[in-house]
C-alpha positions in Angstrom: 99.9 105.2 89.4 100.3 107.9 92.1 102.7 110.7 92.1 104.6 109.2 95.0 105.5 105.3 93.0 106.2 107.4 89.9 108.8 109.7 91.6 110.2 106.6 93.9 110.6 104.5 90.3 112.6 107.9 89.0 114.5 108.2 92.5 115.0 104.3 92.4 116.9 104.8 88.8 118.6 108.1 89.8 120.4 105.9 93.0 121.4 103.2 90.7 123.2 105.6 88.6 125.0 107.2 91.5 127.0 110.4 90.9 126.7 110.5 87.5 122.3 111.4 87.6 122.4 114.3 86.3 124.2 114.6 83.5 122.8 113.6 80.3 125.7 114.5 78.3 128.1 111.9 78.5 128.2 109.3 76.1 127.6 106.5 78.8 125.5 108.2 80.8 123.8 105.0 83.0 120.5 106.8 84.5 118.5 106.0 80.9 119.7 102.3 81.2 118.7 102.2 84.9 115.3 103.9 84.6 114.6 101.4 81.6 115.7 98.4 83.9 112.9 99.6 86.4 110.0 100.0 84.0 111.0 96.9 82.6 110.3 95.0 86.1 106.7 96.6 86.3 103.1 95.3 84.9 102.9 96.6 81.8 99.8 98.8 83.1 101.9 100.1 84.9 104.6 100.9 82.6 101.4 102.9 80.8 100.2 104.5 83.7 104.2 105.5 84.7 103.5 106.9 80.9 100.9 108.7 81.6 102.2 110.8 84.8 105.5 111.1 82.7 103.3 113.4 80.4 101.5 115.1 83.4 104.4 116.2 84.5 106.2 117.6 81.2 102.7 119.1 81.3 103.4 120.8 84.4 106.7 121.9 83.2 105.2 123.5 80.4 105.6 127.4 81.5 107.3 130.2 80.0 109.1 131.3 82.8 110.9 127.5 82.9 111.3 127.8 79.6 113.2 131.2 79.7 115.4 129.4 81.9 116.4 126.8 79.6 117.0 129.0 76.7 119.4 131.0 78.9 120.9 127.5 80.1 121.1 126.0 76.7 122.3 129.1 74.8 118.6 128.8 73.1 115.6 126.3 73.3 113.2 125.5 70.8 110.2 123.5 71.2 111.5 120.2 70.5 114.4 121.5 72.7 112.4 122.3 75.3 110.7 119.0 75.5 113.7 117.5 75.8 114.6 119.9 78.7 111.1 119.1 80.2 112.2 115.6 80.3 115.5 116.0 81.4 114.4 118.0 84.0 112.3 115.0 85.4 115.4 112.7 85.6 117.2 115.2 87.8 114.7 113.9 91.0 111.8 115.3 92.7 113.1 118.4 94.7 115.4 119.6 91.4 112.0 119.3 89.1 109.8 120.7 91.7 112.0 123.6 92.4 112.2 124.4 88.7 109.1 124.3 88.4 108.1 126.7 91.0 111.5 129.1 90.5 112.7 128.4 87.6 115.9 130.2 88.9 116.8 127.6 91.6 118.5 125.7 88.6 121.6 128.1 89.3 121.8 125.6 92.2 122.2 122.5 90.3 126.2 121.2 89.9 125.3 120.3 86.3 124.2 123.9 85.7 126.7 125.4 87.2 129.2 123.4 85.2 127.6 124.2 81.9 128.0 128.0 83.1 131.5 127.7 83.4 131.8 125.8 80.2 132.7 122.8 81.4 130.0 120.7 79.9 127.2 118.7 80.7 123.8 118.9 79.7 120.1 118.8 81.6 118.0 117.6 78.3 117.2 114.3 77.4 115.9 113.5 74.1 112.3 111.3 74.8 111.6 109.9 77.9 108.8 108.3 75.9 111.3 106.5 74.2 112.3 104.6 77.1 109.1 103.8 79.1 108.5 101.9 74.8 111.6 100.3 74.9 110.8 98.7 78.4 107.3 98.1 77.7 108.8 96.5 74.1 111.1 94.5 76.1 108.8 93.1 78.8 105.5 92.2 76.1 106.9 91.8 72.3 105.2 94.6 71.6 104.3 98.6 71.7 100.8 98.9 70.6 98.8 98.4 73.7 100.9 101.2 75.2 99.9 103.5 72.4 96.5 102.5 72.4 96.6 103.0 76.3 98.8 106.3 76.1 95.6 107.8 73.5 92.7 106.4 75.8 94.4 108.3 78.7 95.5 111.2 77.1 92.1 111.6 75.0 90.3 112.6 78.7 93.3 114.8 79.7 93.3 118.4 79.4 96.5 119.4 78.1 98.0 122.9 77.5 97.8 124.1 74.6 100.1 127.5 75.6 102.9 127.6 77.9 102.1 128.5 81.2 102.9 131.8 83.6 104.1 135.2 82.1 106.6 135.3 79.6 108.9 137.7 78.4 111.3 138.4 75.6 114.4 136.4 76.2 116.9 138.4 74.4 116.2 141.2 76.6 118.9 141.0 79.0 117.6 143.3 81.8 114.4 141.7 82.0 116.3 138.1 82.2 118.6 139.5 84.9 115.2 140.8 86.9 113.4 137.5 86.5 116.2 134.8 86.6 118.6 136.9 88.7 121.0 134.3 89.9 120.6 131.9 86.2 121.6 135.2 84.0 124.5 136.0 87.0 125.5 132.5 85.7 125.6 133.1 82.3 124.8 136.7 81.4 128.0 137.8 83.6 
């Protein structure tokens, strides 16, 4: 699968859900329905190869500087946090996740973000996007093992990172914060 289908299957889900993509904190939040609805409709090859860039990417995400961001965002981030940041990040589209990625402060932009800051709720994580590529790939075959045994094949050649990414720095220091994420620590440093 190429970049491009995986982000248009992700955009695809994100359209369905309309106005409400990019929260992930309210209790009927429809983007994880709608994104398992897609997968669902695919080969299942592709649901593992969709798999398979889903990791890439949470791969990509993988820096300290993004993560910095989140723990400022969250009010803390461990990993398992993180991860679930990583992935929440993906659901809020292409340009949100690239952005991030590349300045982790352009999530000061984001409506969700900005609401969070102001203590209005919302949140960007979502716990296992692995979880829903299984339950569509469950729901189309009767079964999850060929995924797994897919998911291992692919990811056995893959170099993954073992270390966050880019330069990191100690979180509770709040001048340093207010240097590197200028406009995220304006949010909710004061």
């Amino acid at each position: 699968m190429e970049g491009d289908v995986w982000w248009t299957i992700i955009e695809s889900a994100r359209a369905a859900a309309g106005d409400r993509a990019d929260d992930r904190g309210a209790p009927d939040d429809p983007l994880p329905g709608a994104l398992t609805d897609r997968l669902a409709a695919l080969d299942p090859r592709r649901i593992a190869a969709f798999a398979l860039w889903t990791v890439d990417r949470t791969d990509c995400a993988y820096r300290y500087p993004l993560w910095n961001a989140a723990r400022l965002i969250e009010g803390g981030c461990d990993d398992d946090g993180f991860r679930d940041f990583r992935d929440g990040l993906i659901l809020l589209g292409r340009r949100t996740f690239g952005d991030a990625v590349r300045e982790p402060d352009s999530l000061a932009e984001s409506e969700v973000v900005t609401r969070m800051a102001r203590g209005e709720g919302g949140w960007i994580g979502y716990q296992s996007l692995c979880a829903l590529i299984r339950e569509a790939y469950l729901r189309l075959t009767g079964e999850t093992r060929t995924l797994d045994a897919a998911l291992a094949a692919g990811l056995a050649a893959a170099t993954r990172p073992r270390l966050p990414f880019g330069e990191n720095w100690d979180p509770e220091d709040r001048s340093e914060t207010r240097r590197r994420l200028p406009r995220l620590a304006a949010l909710f440093l004061g």
